[in-house]
Structure formats: C-alpha cells, structure tokens
VEXKEMI-430030 format. One record per residue (C-alpha): x, y, z; residue in one letter. Coordinates in steps of 0.2 Angstrom, whole numbers, plus 5000, padded with zeros to 4 digits. Example, Ala and Ser with C-alpha at 12.3 -4.5 7.8 and 13.67 -1.06 7.14 Angstrom:
residues 2
506249785039A 506849955036S 
END
This chain:
residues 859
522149045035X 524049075029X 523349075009X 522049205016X 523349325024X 524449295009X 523149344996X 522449505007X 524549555009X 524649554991X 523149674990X 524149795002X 525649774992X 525149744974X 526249874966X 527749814975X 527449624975X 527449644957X 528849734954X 529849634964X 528849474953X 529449574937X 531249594942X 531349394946X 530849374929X 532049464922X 533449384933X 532949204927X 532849254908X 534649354912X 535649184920X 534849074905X 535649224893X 537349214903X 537248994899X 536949024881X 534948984881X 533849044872X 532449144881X 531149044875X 531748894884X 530748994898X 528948984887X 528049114888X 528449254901X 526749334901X 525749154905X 527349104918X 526849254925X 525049244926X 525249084935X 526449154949X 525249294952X 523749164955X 524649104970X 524249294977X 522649314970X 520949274967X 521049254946X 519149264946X 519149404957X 520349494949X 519449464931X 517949534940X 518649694945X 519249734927X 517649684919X 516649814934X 517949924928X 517749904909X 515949924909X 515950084920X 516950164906X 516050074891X 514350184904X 515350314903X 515750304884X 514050304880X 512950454893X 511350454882X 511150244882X 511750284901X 510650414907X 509150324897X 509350154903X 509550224921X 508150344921X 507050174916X 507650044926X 507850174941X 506150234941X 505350054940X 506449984953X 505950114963X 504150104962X 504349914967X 505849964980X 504350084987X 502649984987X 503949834994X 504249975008X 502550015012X 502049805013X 503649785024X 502849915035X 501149865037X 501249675034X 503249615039X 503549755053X 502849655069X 502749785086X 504249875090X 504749785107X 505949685112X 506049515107X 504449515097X 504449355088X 503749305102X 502349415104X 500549355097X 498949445095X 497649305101X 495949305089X 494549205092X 493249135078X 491549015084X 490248965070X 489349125074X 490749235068X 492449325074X 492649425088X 493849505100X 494049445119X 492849525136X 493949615149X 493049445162X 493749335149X 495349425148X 495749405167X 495149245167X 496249185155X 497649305158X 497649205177X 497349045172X 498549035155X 500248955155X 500848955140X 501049135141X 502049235151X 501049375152X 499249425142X 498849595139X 497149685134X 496949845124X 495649965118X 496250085105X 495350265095X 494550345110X 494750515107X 494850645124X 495150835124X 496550905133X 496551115132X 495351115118X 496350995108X 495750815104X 496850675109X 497050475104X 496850395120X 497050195123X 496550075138X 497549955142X 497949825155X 499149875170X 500349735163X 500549835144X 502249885146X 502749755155X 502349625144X 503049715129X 504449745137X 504549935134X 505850015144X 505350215149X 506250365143X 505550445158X 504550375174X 504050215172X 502450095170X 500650055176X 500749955193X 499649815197X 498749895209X 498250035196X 497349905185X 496049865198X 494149875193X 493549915208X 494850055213X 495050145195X 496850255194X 496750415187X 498850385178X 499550425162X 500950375153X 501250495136X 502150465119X 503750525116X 502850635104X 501650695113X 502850755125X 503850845114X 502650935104X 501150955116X 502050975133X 503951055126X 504850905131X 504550975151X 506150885160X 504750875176X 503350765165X 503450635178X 502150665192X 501350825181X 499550855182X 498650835163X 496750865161X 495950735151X 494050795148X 494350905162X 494850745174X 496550765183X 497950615181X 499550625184X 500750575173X 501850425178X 503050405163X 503550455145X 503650315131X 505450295120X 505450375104X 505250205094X 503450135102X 502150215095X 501050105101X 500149945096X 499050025084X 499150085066X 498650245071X 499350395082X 499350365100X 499450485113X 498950435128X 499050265136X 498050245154X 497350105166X 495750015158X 494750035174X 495150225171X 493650215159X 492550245172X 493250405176X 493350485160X 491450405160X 490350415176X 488950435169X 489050285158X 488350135164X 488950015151X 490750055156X 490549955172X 489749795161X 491149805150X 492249805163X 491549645174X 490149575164X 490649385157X 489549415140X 490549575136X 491749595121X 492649695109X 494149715117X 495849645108X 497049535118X 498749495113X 500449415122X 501949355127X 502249155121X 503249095136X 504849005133X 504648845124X 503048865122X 502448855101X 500748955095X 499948805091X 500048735112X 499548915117X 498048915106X 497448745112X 497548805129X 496748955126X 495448855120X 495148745132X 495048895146X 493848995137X 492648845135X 493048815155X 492449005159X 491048985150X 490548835160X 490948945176X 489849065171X 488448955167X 488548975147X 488548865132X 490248805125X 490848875109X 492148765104X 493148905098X 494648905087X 496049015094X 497349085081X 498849175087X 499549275074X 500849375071X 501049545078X 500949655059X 499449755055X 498749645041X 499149475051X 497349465057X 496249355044X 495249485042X 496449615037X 497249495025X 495749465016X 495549675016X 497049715009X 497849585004X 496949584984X 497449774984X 499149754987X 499549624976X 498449714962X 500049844966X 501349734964X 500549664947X 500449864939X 502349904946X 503149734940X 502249764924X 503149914925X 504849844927X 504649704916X 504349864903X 505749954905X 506949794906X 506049734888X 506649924883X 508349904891X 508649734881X 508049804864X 509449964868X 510949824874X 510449714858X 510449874847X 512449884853X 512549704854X 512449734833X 513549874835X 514649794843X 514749614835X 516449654827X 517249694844X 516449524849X 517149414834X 518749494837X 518849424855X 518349274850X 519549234837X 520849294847X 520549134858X 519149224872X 518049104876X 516049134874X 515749114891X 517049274895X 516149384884X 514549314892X 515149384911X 515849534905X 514349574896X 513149514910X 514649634924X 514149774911X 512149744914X 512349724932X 513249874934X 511849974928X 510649864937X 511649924953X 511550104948X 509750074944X 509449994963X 510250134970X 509050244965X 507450154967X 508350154988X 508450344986X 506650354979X 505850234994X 506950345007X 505750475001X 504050414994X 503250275003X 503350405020X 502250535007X 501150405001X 500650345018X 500550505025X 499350565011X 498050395014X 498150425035X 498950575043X 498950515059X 499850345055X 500950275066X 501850155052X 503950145051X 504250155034X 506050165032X 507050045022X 508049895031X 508749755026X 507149685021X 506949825008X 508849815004X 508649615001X 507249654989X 508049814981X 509449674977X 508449514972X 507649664959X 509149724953X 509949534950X 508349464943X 508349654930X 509849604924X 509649434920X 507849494910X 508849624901X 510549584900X 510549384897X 509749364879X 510949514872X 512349444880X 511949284871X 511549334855X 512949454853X 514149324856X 513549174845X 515149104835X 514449084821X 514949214807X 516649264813X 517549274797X 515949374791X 515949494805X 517649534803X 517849584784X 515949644785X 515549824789X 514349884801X 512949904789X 513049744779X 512149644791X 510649774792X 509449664782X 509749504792X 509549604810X 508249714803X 507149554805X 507949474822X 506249384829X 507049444849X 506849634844X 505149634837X 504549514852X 505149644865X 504449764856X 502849704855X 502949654875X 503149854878X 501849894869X 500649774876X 501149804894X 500849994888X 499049954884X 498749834898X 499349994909X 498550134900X 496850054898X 496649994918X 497250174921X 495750214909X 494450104916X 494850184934X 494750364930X 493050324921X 492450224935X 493050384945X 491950504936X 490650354935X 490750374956X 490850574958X 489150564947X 488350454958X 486550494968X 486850454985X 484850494991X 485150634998X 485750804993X 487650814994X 488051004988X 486751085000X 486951015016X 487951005031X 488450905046X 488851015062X 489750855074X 489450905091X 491050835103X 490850845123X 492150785135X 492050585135X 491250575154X 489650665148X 489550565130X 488150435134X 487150445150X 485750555154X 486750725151X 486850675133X 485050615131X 484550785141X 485650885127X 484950785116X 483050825121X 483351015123X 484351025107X 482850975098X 481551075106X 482851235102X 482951165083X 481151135082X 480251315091X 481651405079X 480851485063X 481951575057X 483251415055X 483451325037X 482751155037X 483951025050X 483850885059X 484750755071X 485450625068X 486750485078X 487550415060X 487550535047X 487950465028X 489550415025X 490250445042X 491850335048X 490550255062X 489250135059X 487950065074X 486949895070X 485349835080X 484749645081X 483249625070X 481949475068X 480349485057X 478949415068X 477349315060X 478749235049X 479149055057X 480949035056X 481349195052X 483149225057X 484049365069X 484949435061X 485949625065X 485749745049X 486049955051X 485250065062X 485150265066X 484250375076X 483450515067X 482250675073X 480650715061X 481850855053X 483050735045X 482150715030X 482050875023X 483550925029X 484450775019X 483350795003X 482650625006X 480750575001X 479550485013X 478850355001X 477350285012X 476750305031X 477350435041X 478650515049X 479450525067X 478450655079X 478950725095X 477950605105X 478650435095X 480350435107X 479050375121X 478550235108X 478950065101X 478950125082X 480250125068X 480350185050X 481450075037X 482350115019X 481550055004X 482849935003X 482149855020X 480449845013X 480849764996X 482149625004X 480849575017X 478949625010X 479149614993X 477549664984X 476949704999X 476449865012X 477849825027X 476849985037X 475749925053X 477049765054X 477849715069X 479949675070X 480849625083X 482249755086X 483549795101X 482749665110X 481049765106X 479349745099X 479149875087X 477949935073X 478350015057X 477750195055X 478350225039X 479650185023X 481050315016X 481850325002X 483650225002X 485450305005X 487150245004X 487550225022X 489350175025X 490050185007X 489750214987X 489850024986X 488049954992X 486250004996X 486149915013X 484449885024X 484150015039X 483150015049X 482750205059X 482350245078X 481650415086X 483250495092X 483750495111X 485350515112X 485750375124X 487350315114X 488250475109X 487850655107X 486950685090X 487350775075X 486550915065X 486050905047X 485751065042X 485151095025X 486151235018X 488051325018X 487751475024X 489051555038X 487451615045X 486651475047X 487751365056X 488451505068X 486551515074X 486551325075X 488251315085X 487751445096X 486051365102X 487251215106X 488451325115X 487051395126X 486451215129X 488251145133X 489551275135X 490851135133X 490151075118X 491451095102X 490451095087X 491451055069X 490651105053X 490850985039X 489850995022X 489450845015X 490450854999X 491950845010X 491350675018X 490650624998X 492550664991X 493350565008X 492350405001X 492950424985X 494650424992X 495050224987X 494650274968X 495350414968X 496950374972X 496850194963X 496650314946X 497950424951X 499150274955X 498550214937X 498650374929X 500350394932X 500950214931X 500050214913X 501050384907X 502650324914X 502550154904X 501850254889X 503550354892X 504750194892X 503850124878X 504250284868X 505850294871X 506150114868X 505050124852X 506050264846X 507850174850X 507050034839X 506650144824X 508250224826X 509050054827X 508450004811X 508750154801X 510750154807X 510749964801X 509950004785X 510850144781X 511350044766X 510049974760X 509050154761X 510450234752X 510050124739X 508350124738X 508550314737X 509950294720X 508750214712X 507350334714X 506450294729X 505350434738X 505250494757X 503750424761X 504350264756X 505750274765X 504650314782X 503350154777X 505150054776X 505850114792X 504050104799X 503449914791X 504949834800X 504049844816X 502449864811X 502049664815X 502749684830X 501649854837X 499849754830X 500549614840X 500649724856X 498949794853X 498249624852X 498849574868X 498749714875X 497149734873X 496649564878X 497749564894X 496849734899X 495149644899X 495549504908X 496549614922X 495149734921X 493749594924X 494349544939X 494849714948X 492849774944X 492349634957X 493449744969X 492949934959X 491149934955X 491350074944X 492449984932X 491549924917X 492949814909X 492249814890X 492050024889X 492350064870X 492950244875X 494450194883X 495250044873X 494950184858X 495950314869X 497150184872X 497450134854X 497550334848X 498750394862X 499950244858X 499750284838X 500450444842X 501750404852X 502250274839X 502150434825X 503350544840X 504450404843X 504950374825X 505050554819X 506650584823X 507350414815X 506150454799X 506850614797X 508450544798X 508250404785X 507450544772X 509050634773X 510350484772X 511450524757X 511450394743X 513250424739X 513750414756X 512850284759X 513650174746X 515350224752X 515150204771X 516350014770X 
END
C-alpha cells in the first residue's frame, strides 16, 4: 500500500518531485567536483536517474503513455491515412457494434424485473409436439409446485378499442406483478381475489406509456373509469417506465384473466378456456425459488403435470419440461427461427470488418516501407524489436479505439431505427450497456491485432539495417513491389468484395424473382375491407347474425362489383387449421392442415378459377360439404376425382363439393393444402374481398356494414399492400446486402487505390528509368497495373467461389435465390473492373507524369 501511495504522490507532484530529483543530482556531481573526482565516477547521469525515478513510477506505464502520445501526433501528422483508416474501421465496427445491439436486445436482455436470473419461462414438448400450458393445468401446478416461488400465466396480442382507438391488451394471472417483482409507479397490483374464475374483476393496470400519451399523465389515474369495448374497469395502477411488459411487442393494458369473460359474454369458449383441463395455448413462466436449479424445477413440473392428467382421468404424456431463459429467442422454437438469420448477419458484417482491417494493414505496411529508415535507425541506436513492436501496435490501437468510438455512436442511433423499421410497435431496449461495450472492446482489440500485428512485424525485421540506413526511400521499390503480404491482402479485399456484392446480387434478383410471383389470385385489383367489432361481440351468435345479414346485403346488391367473405384472407398475419383424416383409407392419419370459411363470392372476387365441382350456395352453411385447393387434391387423390369423397374434418363427416385453384395462403414461400368451409362467422367477424379500388365501391360496402353493425370499424387494405408486407424479409435482406455489398466495394477502392499508389511512390525510380530509356505511358500504367494484377485474379477466384458456397446455403432459407445466376457473378466481375480502373487512375496519372530527370536525382 505505501508503494501505491508513493507511485499515485508522484503523479500529483511529478514536476516537483523531479526537480527536486534533478537538483540532487547536481549536488552529488558538485561534492565529487569539490574532492577532485571526476564526474564520471558517478556513470551515467541520465540511467542513474532513470533508475531513481522507477522507484516512483510505473516504467511500463510511463512508456505506454509516451507511446499513446506519439501515435496521436504521428494520427495527427498524417489527416488523410487518418480520416481514411477511421472512416473504414469506424463504419465496420459499427455495423457489428449495432447488429451485436439488436442480438443483445432480443436474445441476451432477459425481462426487465427484479432479480431475473431467476425467472424462467416453462415450455412443454410430448411426442405429439410443443405446446404452451391450460389455465386448469396452470393452477394446478401453480398450487402444487415447490420449486417455484410463485408461477404466472399470460395471454398476450388481444386487441380492444378504447374511444375508437385499438389497444394491446394482455391477461394475466392475479400474481403477474407480484411474481415479477414490479413495483408500481402509481396504485398498485391485481389482488388474489380479482383472479377468481368464477367472480371475474373488471381492473386495469396501464403502462407508463399508455398513461402518458393516451391519458396526459392524469395525476388521478388510480381508481379512473376506462372503457374497454365499451366495458367499464377501473383502473387500479400504472406500470414503471421500464416494464414494458413480457412481450416483444407493445402492451397497453394488462387485466385479470377471468376478465375474459367480460370483454366476451357472448363467447362460450372463454369459459372452457378458463376451466376445462384439455384447454391450452396459454404461456406460463416463474419465479425459481431459492436453491432451487431449473433442472429440479422441470422434473417436478413434470411429475405434476403427469399427476393432473391422472386426476382428470387422461392418458400420461411423459413430458419434457424446459425452463428457459427469459429473452425473446430463448424458446427452442425461436431459436431455430431466428437463430440462422442472425448468424447469416454476423457472417456479412465481419466480412465487412475483416475487409476494411485487410485495407487498413495494406495502408500501415505502405508506411511501414516509408518508414523503415526511421525503424533501423531505432534499432541501431540499441531499441529493441519488441519496443518498436508496442509502439507500433499503441499506434494501431489507437485508431482502433477511435475506430470503436464510433461504431458506440452509430449503435446509439441505428439499431433503435432498424427495429423500429421491422415492428413499430416493438417493445425491445436497444441501448448499449456493458454487454455492447464489452463487444465494441473485444472488436476493437481483435482489429488491431488483424491490422496492426503483420506491419508491425515486418516493419521492424533487423535484417537490412546497414542497407536501410545509406539507401534511399526508393531503392527498395523492386523488392517491396513484390512483398507476397500485400498482394495477399489485397487479393482478401477483393474476394470479400465479391462474396459481398454477389449475395447482395442474388438477393435483389431473388427480390424481383418474388415481386413477379403469381400468387392465384389477382393482387392489383382487389381489396380486403377488415371488419373490427368490440371483443364481447367477436364470436358468438351476434357475429354469426352479422355474419348472415352481411351476406344477404352483399348478395341482393347489384350494383356492387364482384365481393366475397372471407375468415382468412391471403397473406393475412392470422392462420386457422382444422383436424383432417381421409376416410375409406385404412390408416390414414389425422392430421391438422389450413382451413377458411368462404361465401360463393369469393372466387370471383379473388380472380381464382373453380377447376371441377361446384361452388358454395347459400344453402351449403346448413350442410356437411367442403371444397379443397388443387394442392389438396393432387397430395391426397393423385390421378384421381376427390369430388363426391368423404373426409373427416372438425370432428365432421364431410363431402367434397368441389376443387379450387391453389393460392399462397400464409407466405410467398409454399403452396400448402386447404381445405374451405361455407362461411358462418362463428370464430370471428369476416372480411370482405372486394374485387376493385374504387373509393366508390368500398364506401358503399362500409356503409352496408355500418347499417348492420353501427359499431363495426371497417379498414380498407388493397392487397398489394398485404403482397409488399410479405415481401418484407427479402426486401430488407437485399437492402441490408445492397448496402453492405457498396460499402465493401467502397473499402476495397480505397484500399486498391492506396496499393496502386503505394507502388507507383516505390517505383518512382525504376519508372523514371524506364521513361529515359524511351518507355511510353501505357507501359507505364500495364507496370503500375501487372504488379497486382495476380493479386486481383486471385480475389476473383475466391471470390467467386466463396459467393457460391454462401449463396447455396442461404437459397434453402430465400427460395428465390438461385445460387449459379450468370447475370450477377458477371455484374459482379464488371462493377469491380471498374472500380479497379477508378482506383488506380489517379496513381496511373501520376506514374505517366514522373520526371525522368527527377527521378534519377531523387537520393
């Protein structure tokens, strides 16, 4: 501790301390004068010094801080190597700096509650699939379970309407809060007592958001009135600003689960959902309690669930539990979704990086040459290799740093816009910590070893001092001229380039590929008019009595373009599924494939062809009968008529009528097998398809749904729209690549041309004399050019075959890809022809007007 104290007093007083060192010094060498010795009987001052002065200090530290200095006014020395290097390394760290942002939010970030390293979400997988937890099973467990300290339910994305607005609202269990450990900014919680089935509570508690924005931060929330679907509750608290809930996703409004049954009276599966023991879909997470590791709490969780299903007189599953993490991709499933996507990412990005540090270390052994005089002159002053080595790698960190600084300031800015740009209503905290600052720093350290190390290295090999010190800076052109390290980073930019710049390719073509696609059904002339009614009148017989009349309206109206209902328009965000067996087939399995309910106007309203039977009529919603997709047909009767046959579906006997043409359902990805019921309306209120664009049109069509259901809100959406949100993913992938491929064409350049310009300032010389003895410009550009020319086929060649293995394996991912098109890897090859012809214009131009005279006189 007293070394401590003495090295940080020196610090405080080093001017003094060393002037005070200085004059004792001088005292010593005076009293040796005054005996008649010689000065030198001291030694040397200067070392005796030094040595005195490390009993204060840190040597190492000290040599640190000059070398940090040097370097900042070598940066400074040189502001176009600077700025270059900077602008390189800055914009690839922080591309990685931000995509490392976004994956810290979405799979690093647990819940924002207290202690939540010990919170779990519980999933459950049987032989028969995945699946989340019954509210029966829930309470079951939630009673029974030890190795928790408290178990929550939750069931998120149910939209209401507050005063014509649409809000997010989520059930959850009474103990939510609790569990979490969420302490209100205003009121409080949900009480045991408000989380009975039998006795639902009409209670609120609001986000902080919401709050704000929606209610002007009312200092009286607590105890307020709100109207949900036109349902009072009062609201009993106000979330803190930092819990957004335990979704991805906005939330708004968090209430009660048995408050279901309010917002929907007329629903009679809210009540089996809420009691029945074969119910599901209904998340379920927890609190570990203390001591207690995942892997006891899933075995008990198991065994439970295997005794409730003996209670309730079912067959054991034998399930396996997995308590998982709390981050939005910690879920298997999620994992296997995004996980390939984001690691595709981090493969274009480092690519990135590892481009501009190749460009970097071809700059730094450009004044590694320049500076090899400087460097034998330290070294044959007695300054060891290993010296020059730190320094040089202090000068490299330096601009790393710099570098990392700015990548920080980029992933302050555009993750949030990235995100924001995929889901506007995402509830994700993207703002660097100290998981981003830990990666910024392991970037910028790992940078400067890949760019700084090998220059640092070469420019300081002993060999050649003697040379180096009577040579000039040109006499050494030839033999650096053909250095193997330059031409190998150069040929790594220039395959990186390609790699980058054909994928980026391959998705934009695969774009078009996908915006030229036939769905089935006519995209530019049709349109979806979404009816929303408030959430206790969605199912039930008012919706199936709107349902009815709505049709009647559509069908007695002549003077309407051709519509239709529908439950699940194409490419909608939701998908319905119905259990389906063929009968007469022994063995034959049941399986669940996609289903919708369509009126007889659907067809012609969509563009789609009947291709055998018939098509729904009125009187088919009193009957047994379906129609199926050719898809269907072909997968199930192959070479045969599937019309007349009977299948078992939604638990019914049911004949098919007739066979459509297929459409893409979900996505641009797949043609899947539907099958299609008489619409009812008994799930939700249906949509209209309305075959044309018209203002006209649709404001007749919203009106006859206004005069049914003056509540009703009816959205207009064209189809296009839903068509350019599903081609989204590609979109943005090509974008992404687009710019990723430009910005590495854009370091690649500018390395390229600090390589040509490289060699024509080594081989000024050497040009000068090729030029006395008659030689013309274009020689001199084949000369400047040739030098590298082996280096850039190189970079093609790899490039090219590094594009086709990465593109290979993202078309399994992007059906659109086609990893061998000719079009692009020729694009590829023309756009880095030029850039090669830009980047070495300048140093050409320069090489054709060396003067010979000059030239020979420049020693």
């Amino acid at each position: 501790m007293f070394k401590l104290l003495r090295r940080l007093q020196y610090w405080l007083r080093r001017h003094k301390m060393e002037a005070e060192l200085a004059e004792e010094m001088e005292f010593h060498r005076a009293m040796l004068a005054d005996h008649g010795k010689a000065p030198a009987v001291m030694g040397n001052i200067t070392l005796s010094r030094e040595d005195a002065r490390a009993v204060w200090i840190w040597p190492w530290l000290e040599s640190l801080c000059q070398d940090a200095v040097y370097a900042f006014r070598a940066m400074r020395r040189e502001p176009a190597f600077t700025v270059t290097a900077l602008l390189a390394l800055g914009s690839a760290i922080g591309l990685n700096t931000s995509l490392f942002t976004i994956f810290n939010a979405v799979a690093l970030q647990p819940w924002p509650v207290h202690d939540p390293s010990r919170v779990v979400m519980v999933n459950r997988f049987v032989r028969e699939g995945g699946g989340d937890f019954g509210i029966a099973e829930y309470r079951y467990l939630a009673q029974y379970a030890r190795s928790f300290s408290g178990l929550f339910a939750v069931r998120n994305g149910e939209r209401v309407k507050m005063q014509d607005n649409l809000q997010q609202l989520t059930y959850v269990s009474g103990n939510y809060f609790g569990v979490l450990g969420v302490q209100m900014e205003r009121g409080r919680g949900f009480l045991d007592q408000e989380d009975l089935t039998g006795a639902p509570a009409a209670v609120a508690v609001i986000s902080h958001e919401f709050w704000q924005n929606r209610l002007g931060a009312d200092p009286r929330i607590v105890g307020r009135v709100i109207r949900l679907d036109d349902i009072p509750f009062t609201v009993v608290g106000v979330a803190p600003v930092d819990f957004t809930g335990t979704s991805p996703l906005r939330n708004d409004i968090w209430t009660p689960l048995p408050a279901r049954k309010l917002l929907r009276p007329n629903d009679p599966s809210v009540q089996s959902w809420l009691t029945s023991s074969t119910s599901c879909c209904t998340p379920m997470a927890g609190r570990l309690a203390p001591g207690v590791t995942r892997t006891q709490a899933q075995a008990e969780l198991a065994i439970l669930l295997d005794q409730f299903r003996l209670h309730n007189q079912m067959e054991p599953q034998q399930p396996r539990i997995i308590a998982s993490g709390t981050s939005w991709i910690d879920t298997p499933r999620k994992k296997r979704q995004v996980v390939p996507m984001i690691l595709t990412m981090f493969l274009a990005v480092t690519l990135v990086l590892l481009l501009a540090c190749a460009n970097i270390g071809n700059l730094l052994l450009a004044r590694a040459a320049a500076r090899r005089r400087e460097m034998a002159v330290r070294l044959s002053l007695g300054g060891s290799r290993l010296r020059i080595i730190r320094q040089l790698l202090v000068e490299s960190m330096m601009l790393a740093a710099a570098a990392a600084g700015l990548g920080l300031a980029m992933a302050t800015v555009v993750p949030a816009a990235v995100l924001r740009r995929l889901a506007e209503n995402q509830a994700f905290h993207v703002t660097p910590d100290l998981n981003v600052l830990a990666y910024t720093m392991a970037v910028a350290v790992l940078s400067c070893l890949a760019f700084g190390l090998a220059p640092a290295l070469h420019g300081t090999r002993v060999g050649g001092i003697s040379a180096a010190l009577k040579a000039g800076a040109g006499s050494e052109g030839a033999q650096h001229a053909r250095l193997p390290m330059r031409s190998m980073l150069l040929s790594v930019q220039v395959a990186i380039s390609v790699i980058l710049l054909a994928n980026a390719g391959l998705l934009v073509r695969g774009m078009q590929r996908a915006q030229a696609l036939d769905p089935g059904f006519d995209v530019q002339n049709s349109t979806v008019l979404s009816i929303d009614l408030p959430a206790s009148q969605y199912t039930g017989p008012r919706t199936m009595e709107l349902t009815r009349n709505l049709l009647a309206q559509l069908d007695h109206s002549e003077d309407l373009p051709a519509c239709g209902l529908a439950l699940n328009p194409p490419l909608s965000n939701t998908n319905y599924t119905t259990s389906f067996q063929v009968t007469g087939q022994p063995g034959a399995p049941l399986l669940h494939i996609f289903s919708n309910e369509i009126s007889s106007g659907y067809l012609a309203a969509m563009g789609m062809r009947l291709l055998a039977g018939r098509n729904f009529v009125p009187e088919d919603t009193a009957r047994d009968v379906v129609v199926i997709n050719e898809a269907a047909a072909k997968r199930w009767w192959p070479g045969q008529s599937p019309l007349g046959r009977t299948v078992l579906a939604d638990e019914k006997l049911r004949q098919i009528v007739g066979v459509i043409s297929d459409v893409y359902t979900n996505d641009l990805s797949s043609i899947e097998a539907v099958i299609y019921y008489p619409i009812t309306g008994r799930w939700a209120p249906p949509s209209v398809v309305v075959h044309d664009r018209g203002a006209a049109s649709l404001d007749r069509i919203t009106a006859i749904v206004k005069e049914i259901e003056p509540r009703a809100q009816v959205r207009a959406e064209p189809l296009t729209a839903s068509f350019s949100r599903k081609l989204q993913p590609s979109i943005y992938g090509s974008e992404l690549a687009g710019f990723l491929g430009l910005l590495a064409l854009a370091i690649a350049s500018v390395g390229m041309h600090g390589v040509f310009a490289y060699v024509v300032g080594q081989r000024t010389r050497e040009i000068g004399v090729r030029m006395a003895l008659g030689a013309q410009p274009p020689q001199i550009v084949r000369l400047v050019l040739g030098s590298s020319a082996r280096a850039l086929v190189w970079g093609l060649g790899w490039g090219i075959g590094g594009a086709t293995g990465l593109s290979i394996l993202l078309a399994h991912s992007l059906p659109g890809i086609d990893p061998l098109d000719p079009r692009t890897y020729c694009s590829v090859v023309l756009l880095l022809s030029a850039a090669v012809v830009l980047a070495s214009a300048a140093p050409a131009r320069r090489a054709m007007q060396v003067d010979p005279v000059r030239a020979l006189r420049w020693e």
